[in-house]
N, C-alpha and C positions, 0 to 999 in steps of 0.2 A: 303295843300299848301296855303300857301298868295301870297298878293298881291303884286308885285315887288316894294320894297321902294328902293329910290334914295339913292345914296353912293358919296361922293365927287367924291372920286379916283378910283370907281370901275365901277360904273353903277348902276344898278338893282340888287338887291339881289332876290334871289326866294329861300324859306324857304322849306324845306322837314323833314320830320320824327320829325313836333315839335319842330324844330330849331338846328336840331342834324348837318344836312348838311346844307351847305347853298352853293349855286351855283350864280357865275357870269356871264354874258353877255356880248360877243364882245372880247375878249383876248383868248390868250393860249399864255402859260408860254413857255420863251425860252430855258428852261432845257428841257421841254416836245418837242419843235420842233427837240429839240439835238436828244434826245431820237430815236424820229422817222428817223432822217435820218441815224444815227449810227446803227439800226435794219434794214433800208432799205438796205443800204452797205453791212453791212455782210451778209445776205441773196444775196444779186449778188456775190460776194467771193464765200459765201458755194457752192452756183448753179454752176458757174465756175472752182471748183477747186474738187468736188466729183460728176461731172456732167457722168454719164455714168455706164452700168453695171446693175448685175440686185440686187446687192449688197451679202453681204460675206453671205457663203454659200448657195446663189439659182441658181449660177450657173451648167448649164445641164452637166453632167458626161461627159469626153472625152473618 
């Protein structure tokens, strides 16, 4: 890893694997915030709407 050089538009860059990744500091990308809230939602939908049961066939014989 190096040392974090300055970027006009970005910040800090920090170098890994020899320059193969390079990572920024202070941001996350608004497709990525989308991301997460649209995984949050349907995850309360799914809990909401298959909420109950012990699911298909583990129910105890009548």
């Amino acid at each position: 890893m190096t040392d974090p050089t300055p970027d006009n538009e970005r910040g800090a860059v920090h170098d890994f694997a020899d320059g193969e990744i390079q990572t920024y500091t202070g941001r996350v990308n608004r497709w990525l915030i989308a991301v997460y809230v649209v995984l949050a939602l349907w995850a309360v939908y799914y809990l909401v709407v298959y909420w109950g049961g012990l699911g298909p066939g583990l129910e105890p014989p009548r």
